[in-house]
C-alpha positions in Angstrom: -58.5 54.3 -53.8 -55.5 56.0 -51.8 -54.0 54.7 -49.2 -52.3 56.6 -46.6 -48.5 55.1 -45.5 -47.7 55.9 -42.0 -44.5 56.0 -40.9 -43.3 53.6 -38.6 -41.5 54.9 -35.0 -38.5 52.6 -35.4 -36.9 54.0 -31.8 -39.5 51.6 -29.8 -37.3 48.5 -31.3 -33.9 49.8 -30.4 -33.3 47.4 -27.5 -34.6 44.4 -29.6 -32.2 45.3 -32.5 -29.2 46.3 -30.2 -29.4 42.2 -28.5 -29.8 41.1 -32.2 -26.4 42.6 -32.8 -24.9 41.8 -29.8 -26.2 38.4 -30.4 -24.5 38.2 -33.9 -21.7 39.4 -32.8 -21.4 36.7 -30.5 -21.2 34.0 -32.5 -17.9 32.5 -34.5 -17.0 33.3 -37.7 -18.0 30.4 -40.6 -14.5 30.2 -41.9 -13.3 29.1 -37.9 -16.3 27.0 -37.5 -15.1 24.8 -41.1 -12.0 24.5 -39.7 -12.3 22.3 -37.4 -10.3 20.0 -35.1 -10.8 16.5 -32.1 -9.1 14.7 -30.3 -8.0 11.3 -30.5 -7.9 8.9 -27.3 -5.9 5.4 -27.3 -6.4 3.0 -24.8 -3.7 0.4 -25.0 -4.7 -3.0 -23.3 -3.3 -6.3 -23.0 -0.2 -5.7 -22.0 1.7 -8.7 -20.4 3.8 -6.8 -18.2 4.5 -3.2 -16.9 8.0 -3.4 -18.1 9.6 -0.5 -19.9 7.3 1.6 -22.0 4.5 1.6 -24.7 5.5 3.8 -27.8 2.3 5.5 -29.2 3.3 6.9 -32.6 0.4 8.6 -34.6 0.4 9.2 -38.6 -1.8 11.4 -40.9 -0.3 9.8 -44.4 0.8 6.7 -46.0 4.4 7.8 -46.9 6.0 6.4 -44.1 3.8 4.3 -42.2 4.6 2.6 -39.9 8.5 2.4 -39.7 9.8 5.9 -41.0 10.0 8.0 -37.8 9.9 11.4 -39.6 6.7 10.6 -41.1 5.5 10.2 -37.3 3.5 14.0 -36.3 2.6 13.4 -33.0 4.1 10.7 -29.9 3.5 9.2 -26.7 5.8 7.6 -24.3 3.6 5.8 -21.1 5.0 4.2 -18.5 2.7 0.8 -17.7 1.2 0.1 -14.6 -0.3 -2.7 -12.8 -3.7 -2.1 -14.6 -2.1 -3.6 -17.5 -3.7 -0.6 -19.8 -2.5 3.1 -20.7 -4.1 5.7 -22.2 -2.9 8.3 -24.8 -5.1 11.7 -25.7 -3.5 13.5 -28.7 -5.2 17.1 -29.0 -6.1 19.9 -31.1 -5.6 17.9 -34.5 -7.2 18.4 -37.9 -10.2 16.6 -38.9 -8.7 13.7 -41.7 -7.3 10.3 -41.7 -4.9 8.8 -39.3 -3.3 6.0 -38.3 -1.7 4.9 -34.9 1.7 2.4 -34.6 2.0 1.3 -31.0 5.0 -0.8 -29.5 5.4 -2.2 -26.1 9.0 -1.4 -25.6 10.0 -3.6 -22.9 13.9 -3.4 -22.9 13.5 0.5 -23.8 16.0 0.2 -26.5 13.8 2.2 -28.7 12.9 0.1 -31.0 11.5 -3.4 -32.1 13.3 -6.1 -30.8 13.3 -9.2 -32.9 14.4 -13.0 -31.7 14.3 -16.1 -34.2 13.2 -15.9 -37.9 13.5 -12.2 -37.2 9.8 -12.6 -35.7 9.3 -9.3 -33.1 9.9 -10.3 -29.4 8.1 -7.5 -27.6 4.8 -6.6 -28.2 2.7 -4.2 -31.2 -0.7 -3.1 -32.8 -2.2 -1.2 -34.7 -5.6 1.4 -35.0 -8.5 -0.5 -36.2 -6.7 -3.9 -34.4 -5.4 -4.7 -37.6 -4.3 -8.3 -37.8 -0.3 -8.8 -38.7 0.5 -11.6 -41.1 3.8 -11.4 -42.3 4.6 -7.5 -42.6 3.4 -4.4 -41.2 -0.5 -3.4 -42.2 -0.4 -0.4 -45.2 -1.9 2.8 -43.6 -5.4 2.0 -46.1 -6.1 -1.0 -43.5 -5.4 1.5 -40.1 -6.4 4.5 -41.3 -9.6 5.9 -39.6 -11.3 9.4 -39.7 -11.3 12.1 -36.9 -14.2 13.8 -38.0 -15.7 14.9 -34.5 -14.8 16.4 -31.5 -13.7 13.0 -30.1 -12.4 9.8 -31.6 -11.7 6.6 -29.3 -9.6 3.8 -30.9 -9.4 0.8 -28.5 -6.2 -1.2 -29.1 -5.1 -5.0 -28.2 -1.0 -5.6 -27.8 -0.2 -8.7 -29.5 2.6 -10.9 -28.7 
């Protein structure tokens, strides 16, 4: 048996194909879409006064954390109010692992202040709320991963 092959009129699915490109061409290409970044809010609360400043310092390695300041990539500096909370938003970052060191600076001398037994005097934390025994947390305990378009890390000043 033979059967006939008719050719097919291609011109009546023109438009279709031109919005398919269009379309296509629309749409980002995979190697921007893999690399992708968030952001990273910090609420600070507890603060016992709105004295001087709170010192937002944020991390993305171990080497350093939390006292070297030239391992610090990104910083905030917020002025407390009577709501007794700030908030820090840190943008267009890398998905990965960071860490957040936060200090409640309250005579702005830019840095910890320490009283008796060398114990701190103003107030600190840490991302995840990491308890403080006798030494600053390693970055392993405050690490945490941005790996969406938005992280939120809800953090407690201790005293």
């Amino acid at each position: 048996m033979i059967q006939t092959i008719r050719a097919i009129d291609f011109s009546r699915f023109r438009p279709c194909l031109l919005l398919a490109v269009i379309l296509l061409a629309s749409y980002p290409p995979l190697s921007a879409q893999e690399a992708e970044s968030g952001s990273i809010t910090v609420t600070i609360t507890g603060l016992r006064s709105a004295n001087g400043e709170i010192l937002v310092s944020l991390y993305d390695k171990a080497e350093g954390f939390p006292r070297d300041r030239s391992a610090i990539i990104r910083t905030a500096a917020l002025v407390p109010d009577d709501s007794m909370q700030v908030t820090a938003i840190f943008e267009a970052l890398p998905y990965g692992d960071y860490a957040i060191a936060v200090l409640h600076d309250e005579d702005l001398s830019a840095g910890m202040t320490f009283g008796k037994l060398h114990l701190p005097k103003e107030g600190y934390c840490f991302s995840n709320n990491v308890k403080v025994r006798f030494k600053a947390p390693k970055f392993e305990k405050a690490k945490f991963a941005l790996d969406r378009e938005i992280v939120t890390q809800v953090l407690r000043v201790r005293y």
